[in-house]
MARTI-776479 format. One record per residue: residue number from 1; residue in one letter; x, y, z of N, C-alpha, C in turn. Coordinates in pm, 1 decimal. Atoms other than C-alpha are relative to their C-alpha. Layout:
<dolums>
<NUM,"A",<X,Y,Z>,<X,Y,Z>,<X,Y,Z>> ...
</dolums>
This chain:
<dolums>
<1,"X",<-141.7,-23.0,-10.7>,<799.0,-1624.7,-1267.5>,<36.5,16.7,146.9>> <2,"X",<-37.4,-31.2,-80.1>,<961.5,-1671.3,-956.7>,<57.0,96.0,46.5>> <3,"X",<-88.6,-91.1,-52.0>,<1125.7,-1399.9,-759.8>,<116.0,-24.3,108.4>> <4,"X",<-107.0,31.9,-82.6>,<1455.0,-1380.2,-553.0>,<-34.4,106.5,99.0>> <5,"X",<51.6,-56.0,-148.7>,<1353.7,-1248.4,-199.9>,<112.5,127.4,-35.2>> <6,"X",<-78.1,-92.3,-40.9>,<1681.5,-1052.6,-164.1>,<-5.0,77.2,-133.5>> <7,"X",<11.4,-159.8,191.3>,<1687.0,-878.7,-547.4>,<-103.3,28.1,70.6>> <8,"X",<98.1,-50.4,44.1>,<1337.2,-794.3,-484.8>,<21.0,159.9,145.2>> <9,"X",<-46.0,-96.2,-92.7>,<1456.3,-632.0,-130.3>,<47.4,107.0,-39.3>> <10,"X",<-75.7,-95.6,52.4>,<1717.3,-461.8,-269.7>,<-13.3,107.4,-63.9>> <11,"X",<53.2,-86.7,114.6>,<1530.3,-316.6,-551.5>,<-83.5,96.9,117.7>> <12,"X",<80.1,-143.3,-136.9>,<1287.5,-131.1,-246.9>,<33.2,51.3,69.6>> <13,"X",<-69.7,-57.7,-97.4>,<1498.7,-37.8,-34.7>,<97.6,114.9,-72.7>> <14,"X",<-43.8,-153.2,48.9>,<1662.0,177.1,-300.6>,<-100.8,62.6,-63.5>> <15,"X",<118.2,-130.5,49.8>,<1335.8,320.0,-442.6>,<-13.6,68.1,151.9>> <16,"X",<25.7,-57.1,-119.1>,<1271.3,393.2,-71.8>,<127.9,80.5,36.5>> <17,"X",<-128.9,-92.2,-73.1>,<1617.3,563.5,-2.3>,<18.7,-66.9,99.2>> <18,"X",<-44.1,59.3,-111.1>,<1690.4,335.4,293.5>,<97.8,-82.0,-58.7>> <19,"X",<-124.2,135.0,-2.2>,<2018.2,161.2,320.0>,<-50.0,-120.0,100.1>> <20,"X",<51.3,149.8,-92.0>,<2046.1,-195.1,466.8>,<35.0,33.4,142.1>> <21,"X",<-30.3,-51.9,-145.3>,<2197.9,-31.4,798.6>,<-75.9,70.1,84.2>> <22,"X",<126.3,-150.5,-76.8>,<1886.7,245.8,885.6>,<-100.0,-150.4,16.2>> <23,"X",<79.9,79.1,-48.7>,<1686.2,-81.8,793.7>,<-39.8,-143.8,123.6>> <24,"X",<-11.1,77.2,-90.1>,<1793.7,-329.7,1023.1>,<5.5,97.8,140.0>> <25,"X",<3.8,-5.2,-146.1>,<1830.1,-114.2,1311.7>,<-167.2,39.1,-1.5>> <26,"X",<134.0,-19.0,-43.5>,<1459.5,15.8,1234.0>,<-46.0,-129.5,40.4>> <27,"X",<58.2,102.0,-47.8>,<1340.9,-371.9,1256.5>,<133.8,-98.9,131.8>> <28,"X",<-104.7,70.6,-96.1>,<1625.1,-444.1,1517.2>,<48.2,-124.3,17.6>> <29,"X",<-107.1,116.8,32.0>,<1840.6,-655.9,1382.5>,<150.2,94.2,-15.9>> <30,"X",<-143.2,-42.5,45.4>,<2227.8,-609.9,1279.6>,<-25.2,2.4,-127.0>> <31,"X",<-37.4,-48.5,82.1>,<2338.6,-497.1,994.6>,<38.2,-114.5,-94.8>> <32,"X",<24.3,103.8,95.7>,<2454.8,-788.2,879.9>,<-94.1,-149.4,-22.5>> <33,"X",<118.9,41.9,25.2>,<2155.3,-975.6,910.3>,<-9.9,33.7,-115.2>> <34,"X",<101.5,-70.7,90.1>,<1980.8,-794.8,675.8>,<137.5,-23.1,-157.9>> <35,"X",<-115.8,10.0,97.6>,<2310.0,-823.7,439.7>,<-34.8,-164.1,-66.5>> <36,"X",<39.7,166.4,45.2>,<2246.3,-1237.4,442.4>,<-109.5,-17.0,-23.4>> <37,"X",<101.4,66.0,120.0>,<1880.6,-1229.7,352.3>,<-13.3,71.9,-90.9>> <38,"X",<11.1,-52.5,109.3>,<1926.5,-993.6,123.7>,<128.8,-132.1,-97.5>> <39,"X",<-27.6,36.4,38.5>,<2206.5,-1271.2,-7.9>,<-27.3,-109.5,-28.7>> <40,"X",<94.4,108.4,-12.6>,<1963.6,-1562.7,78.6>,<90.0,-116.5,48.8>> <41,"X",<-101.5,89.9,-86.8>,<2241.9,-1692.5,298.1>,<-114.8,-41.0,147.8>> <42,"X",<111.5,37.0,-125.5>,<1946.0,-1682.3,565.0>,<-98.6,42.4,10.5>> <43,"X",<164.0,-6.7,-2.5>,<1604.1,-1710.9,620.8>,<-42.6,122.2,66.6>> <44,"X",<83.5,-107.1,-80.6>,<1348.6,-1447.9,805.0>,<-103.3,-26.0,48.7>> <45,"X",<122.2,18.3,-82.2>,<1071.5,-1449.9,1007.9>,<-102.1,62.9,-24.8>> <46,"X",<77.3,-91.3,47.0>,<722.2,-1324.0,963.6>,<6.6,146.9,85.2>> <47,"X",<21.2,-97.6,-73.6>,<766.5,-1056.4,1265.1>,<164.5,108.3,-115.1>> <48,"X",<-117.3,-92.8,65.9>,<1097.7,-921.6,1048.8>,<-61.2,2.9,-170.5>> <49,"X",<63.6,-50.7,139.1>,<872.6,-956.6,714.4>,<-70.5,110.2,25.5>> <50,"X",<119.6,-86.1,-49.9>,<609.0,-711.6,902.0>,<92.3,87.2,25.9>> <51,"X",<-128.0,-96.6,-41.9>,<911.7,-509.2,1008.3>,<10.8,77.7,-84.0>> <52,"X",<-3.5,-25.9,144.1>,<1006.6,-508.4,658.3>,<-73.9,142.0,-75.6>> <53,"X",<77.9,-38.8,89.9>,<693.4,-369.1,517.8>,<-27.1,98.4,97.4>> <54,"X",<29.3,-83.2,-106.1>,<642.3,-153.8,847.3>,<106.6,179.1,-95.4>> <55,"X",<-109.4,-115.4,69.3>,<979.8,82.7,715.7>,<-31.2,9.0,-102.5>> <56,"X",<-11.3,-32.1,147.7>,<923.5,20.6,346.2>,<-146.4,64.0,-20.9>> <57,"X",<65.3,-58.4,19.1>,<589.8,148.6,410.5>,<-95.8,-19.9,-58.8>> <58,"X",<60.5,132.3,103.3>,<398.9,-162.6,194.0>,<-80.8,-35.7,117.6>> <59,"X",<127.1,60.3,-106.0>,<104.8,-350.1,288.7>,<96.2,-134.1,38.1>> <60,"X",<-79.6,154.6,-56.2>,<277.0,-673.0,465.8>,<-26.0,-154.6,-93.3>> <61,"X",<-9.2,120.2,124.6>,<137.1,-910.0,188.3>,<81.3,38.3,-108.4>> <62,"X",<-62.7,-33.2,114.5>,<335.5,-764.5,-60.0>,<151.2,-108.7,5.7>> <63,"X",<-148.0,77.2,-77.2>,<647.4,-861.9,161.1>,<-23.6,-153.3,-13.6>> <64,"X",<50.0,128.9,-19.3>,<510.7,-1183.8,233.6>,<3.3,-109.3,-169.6>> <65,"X",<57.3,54.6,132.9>,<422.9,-1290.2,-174.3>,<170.6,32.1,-4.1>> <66,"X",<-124.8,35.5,75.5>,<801.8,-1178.5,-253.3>,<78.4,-62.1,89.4>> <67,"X",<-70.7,85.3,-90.7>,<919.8,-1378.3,48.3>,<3.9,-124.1,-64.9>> <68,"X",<49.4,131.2,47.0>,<768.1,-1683.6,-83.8>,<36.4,-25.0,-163.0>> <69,"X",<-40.2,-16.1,159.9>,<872.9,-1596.9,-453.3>,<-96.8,-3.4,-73.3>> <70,"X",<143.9,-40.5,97.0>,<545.9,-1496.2,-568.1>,<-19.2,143.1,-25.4>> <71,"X",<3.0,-136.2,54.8>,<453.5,-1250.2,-778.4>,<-61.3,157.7,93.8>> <72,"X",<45.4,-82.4,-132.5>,<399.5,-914.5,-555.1>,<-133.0,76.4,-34.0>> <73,"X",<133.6,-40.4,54.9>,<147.1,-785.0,-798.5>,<-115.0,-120.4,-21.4>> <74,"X",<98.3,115.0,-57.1>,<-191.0,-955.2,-770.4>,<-106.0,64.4,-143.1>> <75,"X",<89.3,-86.1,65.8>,<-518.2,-904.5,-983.1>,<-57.4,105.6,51.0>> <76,"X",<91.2,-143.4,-54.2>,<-640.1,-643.9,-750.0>,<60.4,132.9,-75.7>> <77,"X",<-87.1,-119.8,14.1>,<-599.5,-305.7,-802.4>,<105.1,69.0,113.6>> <78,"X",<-177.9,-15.8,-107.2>,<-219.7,-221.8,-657.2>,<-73.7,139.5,50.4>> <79,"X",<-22.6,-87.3,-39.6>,<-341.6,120.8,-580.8>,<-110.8,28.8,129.0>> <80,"X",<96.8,-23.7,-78.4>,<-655.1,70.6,-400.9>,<73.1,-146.2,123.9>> <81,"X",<-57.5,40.4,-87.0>,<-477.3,-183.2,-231.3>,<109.7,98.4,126.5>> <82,"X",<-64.9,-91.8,-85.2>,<-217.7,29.4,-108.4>,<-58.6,94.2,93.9>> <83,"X",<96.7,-108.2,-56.4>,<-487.1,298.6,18.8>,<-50.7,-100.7,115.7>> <84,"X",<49.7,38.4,-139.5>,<-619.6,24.7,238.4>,<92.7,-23.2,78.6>> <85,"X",<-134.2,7.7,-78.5>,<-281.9,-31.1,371.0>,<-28.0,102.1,103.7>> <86,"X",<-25.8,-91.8,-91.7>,<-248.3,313.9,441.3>,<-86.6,28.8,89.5>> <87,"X",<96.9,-24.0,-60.1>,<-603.6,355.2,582.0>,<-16.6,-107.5,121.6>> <88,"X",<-51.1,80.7,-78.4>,<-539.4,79.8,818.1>,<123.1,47.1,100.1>> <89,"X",<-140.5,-26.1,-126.4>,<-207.9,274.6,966.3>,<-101.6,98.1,43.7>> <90,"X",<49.2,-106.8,-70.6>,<-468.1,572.0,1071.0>,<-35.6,-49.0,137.5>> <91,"X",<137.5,-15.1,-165.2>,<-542.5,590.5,1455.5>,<-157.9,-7.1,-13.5>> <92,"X",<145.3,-1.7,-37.5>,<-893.4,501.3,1533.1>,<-34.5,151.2,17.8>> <93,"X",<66.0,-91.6,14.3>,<-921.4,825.3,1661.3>,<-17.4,148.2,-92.5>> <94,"X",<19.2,-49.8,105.9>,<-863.7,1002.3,1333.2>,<-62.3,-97.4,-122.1>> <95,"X",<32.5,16.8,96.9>,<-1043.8,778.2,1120.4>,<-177.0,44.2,-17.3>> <96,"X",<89.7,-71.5,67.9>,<-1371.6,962.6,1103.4>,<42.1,115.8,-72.2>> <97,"X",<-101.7,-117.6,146.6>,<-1163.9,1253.1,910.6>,<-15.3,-82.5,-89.8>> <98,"X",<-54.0,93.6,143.5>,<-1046.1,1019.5,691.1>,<-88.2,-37.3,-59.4>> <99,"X",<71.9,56.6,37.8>,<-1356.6,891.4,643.6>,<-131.4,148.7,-80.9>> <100,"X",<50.8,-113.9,100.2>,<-1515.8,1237.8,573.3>,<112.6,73.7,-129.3>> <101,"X",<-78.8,-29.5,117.8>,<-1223.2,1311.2,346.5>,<-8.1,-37.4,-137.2>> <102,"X",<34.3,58.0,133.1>,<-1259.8,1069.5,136.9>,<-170.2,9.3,-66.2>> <103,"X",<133.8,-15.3,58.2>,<-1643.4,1077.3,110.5>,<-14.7,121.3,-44.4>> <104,"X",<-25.8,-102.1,65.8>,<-1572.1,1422.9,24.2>,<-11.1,7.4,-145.4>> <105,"X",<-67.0,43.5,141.2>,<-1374.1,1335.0,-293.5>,<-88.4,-92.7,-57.1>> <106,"X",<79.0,88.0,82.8>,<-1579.4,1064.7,-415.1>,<-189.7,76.4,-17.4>> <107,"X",<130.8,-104.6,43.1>,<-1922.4,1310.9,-376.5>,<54.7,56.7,-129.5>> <108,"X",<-34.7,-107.5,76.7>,<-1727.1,1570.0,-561.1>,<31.7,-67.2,-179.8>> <109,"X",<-58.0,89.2,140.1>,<-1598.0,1288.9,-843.6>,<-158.4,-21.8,-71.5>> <110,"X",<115.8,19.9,44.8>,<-1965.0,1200.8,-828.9>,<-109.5,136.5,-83.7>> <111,"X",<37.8,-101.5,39.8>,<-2068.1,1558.8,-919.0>,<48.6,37.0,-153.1>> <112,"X",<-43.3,-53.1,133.3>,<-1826.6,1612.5,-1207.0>,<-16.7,-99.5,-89.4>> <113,"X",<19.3,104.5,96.1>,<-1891.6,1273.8,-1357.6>,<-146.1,-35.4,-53.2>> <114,"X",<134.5,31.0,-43.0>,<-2245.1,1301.3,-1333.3>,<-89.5,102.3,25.4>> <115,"X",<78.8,-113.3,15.6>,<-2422.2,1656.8,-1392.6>,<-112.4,-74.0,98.1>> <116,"X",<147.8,51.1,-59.8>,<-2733.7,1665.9,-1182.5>,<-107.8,-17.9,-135.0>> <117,"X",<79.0,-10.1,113.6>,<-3038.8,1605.9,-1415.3>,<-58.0,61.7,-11.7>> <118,"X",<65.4,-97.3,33.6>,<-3226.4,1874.6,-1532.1>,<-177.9,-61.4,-20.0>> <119,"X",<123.9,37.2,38.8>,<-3624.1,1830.3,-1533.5>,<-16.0,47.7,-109.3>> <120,"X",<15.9,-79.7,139.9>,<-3780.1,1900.2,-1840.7>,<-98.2,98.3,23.0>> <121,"X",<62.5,-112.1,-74.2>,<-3918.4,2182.5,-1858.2>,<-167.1,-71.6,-56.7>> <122,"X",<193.7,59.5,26.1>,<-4363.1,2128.8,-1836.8>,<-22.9,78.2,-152.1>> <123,"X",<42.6,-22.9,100.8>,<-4521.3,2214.7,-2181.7>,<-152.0,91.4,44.9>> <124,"X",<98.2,-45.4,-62.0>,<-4781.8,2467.0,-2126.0>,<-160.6,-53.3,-100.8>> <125,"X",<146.1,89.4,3.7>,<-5159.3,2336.1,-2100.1>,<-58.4,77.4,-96.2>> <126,"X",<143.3,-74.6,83.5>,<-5374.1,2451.0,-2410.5>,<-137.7,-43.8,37.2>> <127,"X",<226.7,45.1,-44.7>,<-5778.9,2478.8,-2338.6>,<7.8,-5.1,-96.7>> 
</dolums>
């Protein structure tokens, strides 16, 4: 099913709470720019798709797939996608945190999903 670039805009920009006026001056454009491709009176560029997804806070393929009128969901998983998004905006020099954070959480997942194993107990030796 195809998608319409500007509906699909529209629709994120009000889950996000941004009007079309906060968003064009964040990717510095006018106001009514952003009015015509949201009406598909005019095209966009990839540096104002990256813009896009910069404010809305999306990984930039997302933008990109409903630019093109493709579906924005993919077979991956949307959520671990998103996480690499976000793990991608961290500064270099906070991503060893991040990186003990998460290995944190996934030990700890590994703990509750996954009792340690108990030896058995030895059977004592009859002479």
């Amino acid at each position: 099913m195809k998608i319409k670039f500007g509906s699909w805009l529209k629709d994120e920009l009000i889950k996000a709470r941004i009007n079309q006026t906060d968003l064009a001056l964040k990717i510095g454009l006018q106001p009514p720019q952003i009015s015509r491709i949201i009406s598909g009176d005019r095209g966009t560029s990839i540096e104002v798709l990256e813009g896009i997804a910069n404010v809305l806070k999306i990984p930039p393929e997302v933008v990109f797939r409903a630019a093109a009128g493709l579906p924005t969901k993919t077979e991956s998983d949307e959520w671990v996608e998103e996480m690499k998004y976000k793990i991608s905006q961290i500064p270099p020099e906070l991503r060893p945190t991040a990186g003990r954070v998460i290995a944190g959480f996934v030990e700890e997942e590994t703990k509750v999903s996954r009792p340690a194993r108990r030896e058995p107990k030895a059977s004592p030796v009859k002479s």
